[in-house]
N, C-alpha and C positions, 0 to 999 in steps of 0.2 A: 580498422581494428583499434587503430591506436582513440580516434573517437569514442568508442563504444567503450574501452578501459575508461577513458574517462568521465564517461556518461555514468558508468555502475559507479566507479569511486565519489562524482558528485552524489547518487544516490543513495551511498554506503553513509556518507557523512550524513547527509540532510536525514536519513531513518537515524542515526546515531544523535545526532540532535535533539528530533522529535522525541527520541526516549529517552532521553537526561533531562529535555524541557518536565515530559510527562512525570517522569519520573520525583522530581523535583516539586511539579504540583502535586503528588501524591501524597511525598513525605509536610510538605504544605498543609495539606487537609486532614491528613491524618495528626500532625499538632496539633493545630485548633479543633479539632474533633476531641484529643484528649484533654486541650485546656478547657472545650468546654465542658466535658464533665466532669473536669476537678472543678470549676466554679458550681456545676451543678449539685455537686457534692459536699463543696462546702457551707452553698447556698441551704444545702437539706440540713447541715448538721447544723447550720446556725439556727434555721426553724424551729429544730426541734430543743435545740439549747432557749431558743425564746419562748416558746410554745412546752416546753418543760417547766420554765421558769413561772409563767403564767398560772402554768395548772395548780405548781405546787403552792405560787402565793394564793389560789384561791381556796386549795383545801387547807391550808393553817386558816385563813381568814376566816371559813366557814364554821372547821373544828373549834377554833376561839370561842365565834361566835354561840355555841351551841354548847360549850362548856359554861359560856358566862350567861346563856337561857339558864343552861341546867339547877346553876346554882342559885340564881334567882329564883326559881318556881321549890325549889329545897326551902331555901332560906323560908320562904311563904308557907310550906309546908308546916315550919318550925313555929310559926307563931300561933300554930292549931295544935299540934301536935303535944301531945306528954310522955310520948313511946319516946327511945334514943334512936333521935334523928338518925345517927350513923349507919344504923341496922338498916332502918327505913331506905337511905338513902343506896345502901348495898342492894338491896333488896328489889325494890324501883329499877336498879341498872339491869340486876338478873332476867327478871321477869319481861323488861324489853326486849334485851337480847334472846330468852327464847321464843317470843311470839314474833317478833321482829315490827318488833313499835317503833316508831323514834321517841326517845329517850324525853323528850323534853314536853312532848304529847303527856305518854304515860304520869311525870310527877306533877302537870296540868291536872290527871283525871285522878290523882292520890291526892291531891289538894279539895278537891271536890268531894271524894268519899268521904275523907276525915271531917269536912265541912261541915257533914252530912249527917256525924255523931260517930262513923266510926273510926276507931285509933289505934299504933300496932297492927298486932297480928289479922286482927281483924279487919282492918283498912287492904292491909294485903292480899288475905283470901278474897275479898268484894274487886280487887282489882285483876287480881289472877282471873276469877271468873268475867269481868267484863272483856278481858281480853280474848278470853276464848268464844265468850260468842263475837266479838268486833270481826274475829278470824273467821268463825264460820258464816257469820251472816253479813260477810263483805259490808261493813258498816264504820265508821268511826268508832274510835274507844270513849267519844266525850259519850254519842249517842248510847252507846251500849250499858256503858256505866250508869246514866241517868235510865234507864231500862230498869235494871237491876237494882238501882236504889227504890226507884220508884215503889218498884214491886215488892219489897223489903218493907219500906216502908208503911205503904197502904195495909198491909198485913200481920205487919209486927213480927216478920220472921226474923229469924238469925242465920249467922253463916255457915252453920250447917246444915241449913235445905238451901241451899247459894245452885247445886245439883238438882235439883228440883224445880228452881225456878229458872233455870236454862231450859231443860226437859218442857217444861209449857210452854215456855216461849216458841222454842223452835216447832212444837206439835203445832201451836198456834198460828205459825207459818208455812207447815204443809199443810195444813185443813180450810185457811184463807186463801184468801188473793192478797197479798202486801209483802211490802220487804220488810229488814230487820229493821232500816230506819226509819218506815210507818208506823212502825210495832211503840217501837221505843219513842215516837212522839203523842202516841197513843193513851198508853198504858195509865199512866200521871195523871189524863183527863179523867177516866173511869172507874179504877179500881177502889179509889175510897168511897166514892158512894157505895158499889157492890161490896167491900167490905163491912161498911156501915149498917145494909143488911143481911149478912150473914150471908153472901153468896160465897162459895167455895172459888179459889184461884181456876183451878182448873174449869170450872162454868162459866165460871166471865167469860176468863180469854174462849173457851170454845164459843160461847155467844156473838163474842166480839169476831171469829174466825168466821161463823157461820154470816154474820149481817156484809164481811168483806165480799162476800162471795155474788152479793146483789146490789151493795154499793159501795161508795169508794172510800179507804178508811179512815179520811176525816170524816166522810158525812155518819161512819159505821160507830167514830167513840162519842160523838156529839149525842146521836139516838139513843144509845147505851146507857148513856151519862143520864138522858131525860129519863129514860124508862125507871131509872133506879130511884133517880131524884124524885120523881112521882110517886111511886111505891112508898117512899120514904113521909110524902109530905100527907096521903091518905091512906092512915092509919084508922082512924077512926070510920073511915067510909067501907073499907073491905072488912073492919068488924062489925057494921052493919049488917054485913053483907055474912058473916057468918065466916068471914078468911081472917085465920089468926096470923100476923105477921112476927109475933114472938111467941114462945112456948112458955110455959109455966113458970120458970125461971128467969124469964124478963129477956132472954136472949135470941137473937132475928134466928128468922127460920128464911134460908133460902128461897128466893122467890120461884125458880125451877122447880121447888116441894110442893107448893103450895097446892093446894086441891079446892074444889068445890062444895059445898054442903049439901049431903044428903038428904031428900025428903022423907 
């Protein structure tokens, strides 16, 4: 008996042991468990303290930079301009902000306009509308504005058919096969010969919509361009022929008018 008391008493201790050992390693692991995720914790807040710091020096670096674009492409504006800059330059920030341009884009494509002849208010409207077709026909605003001068130009319109000559554009794009930015490196090749003789805006571009539809719209404003330039250069040959290319008044008659001479 007295054996067996102290066989259990050795094994009372040695399990008493074994769990203050264990025990001991617990509290052990469970430390380094917490120091390690206080170092992982402060490892995160240091990242993001560096990786804050990073991001913020590169949004000042970028905003600088884009404030000191801004004002450059203004300045540039200024040595065309005769409108107050200030307005302009108000005006410029607006109009990005609602179409959601970048800023430095947009007084890029008012530098252009005004280049272009137009100034103030009128530089404005011409940019408001370039912007709105850039937004509808997923295009650049340099493209679109050059679009829109183009067309302005060839035609001797003003900025109030600015509405009007979106309206063709984009018919000109559902009735073709092309994009806005085919259109708009288009337009510039051809419309002054068709203007030259008296083709109406809306004929060209439908002409120019209808040749897209059978080939590609380089090859559609080059063909265009000949057809008109030919027209233009036999004069004399089609009044042979008994086809008057001006009316009475000296002024081209559309070539879609035109008819054939009765016997």
């Amino acid at each position: 008996m007295e054996a067996i008391g102290a066989w259990n008493t050795g094994v009372n201790i040695d399990v008493g042991v074994r769990t203050q050992r264990a025990e001991a390693a617990l509290g052990r692991f469970q430390r380094s468990t917490t120091s390690l995720e206080s170092a992982i914790s402060r490892l995160g807040r240091t990242m993001v303290t560096v990786f804050s710091a990073v991001a913020i020096e590169e949004f000042v670096r970028r905003s600088t930079n884009a404030f000191l674009s801004f004002n450059r492409e203004i300045a540039n504006v200024a040595t065309m301009s005769e409108a107050n800059i200030a307005r302009m330059e108000r005006a410029v920030q607006r109009l990005a902000i609602r179409y959601g341009k970048e800023l430095v884009d947009s007084t890029k494509a008012l530098y252009n306009i005004v280049s272009s002849g137009y100034d103030g208010a009128k530089a404005l409207e011409v940019l408001d509308a370039s912007m709105r077709a850039a937004k509808a026909g997923a295009a650049g605003l340099k493209e679109s504005a050059d679009a829109v001068i183009a067309t302005m130009k060839s035609y001797g319109m003003e900025t109030s058919e600015l509405n009007k000559i979106l309206d063709v554009q984009f018919a000109t794009l559902k009735k073709g096969r092309l994009t806005y930015s085919e259109l708009a490196h288009a337009v510039g090749f051809f419309l002054p010969q068709a203007r030259s003789l008296g083709e109406d805006l809306s004929a060209a571009m439908g002409a120019f919509a209808y040749l897209t539809q059978i080939i590609s719209p380089d090859e559609a404003k080059v063909s265009l361009n000949a057809i008109y330039r030919n027209l233009a250069q036999n004069v004399d040959k089609f009044r042979e022929l008994g086809i008057q290319l001006y009316d009475s008044q000296g002024k081209s008659v559309s070539y879609t008018h035109l008819t054939l001479p009765t016997n």
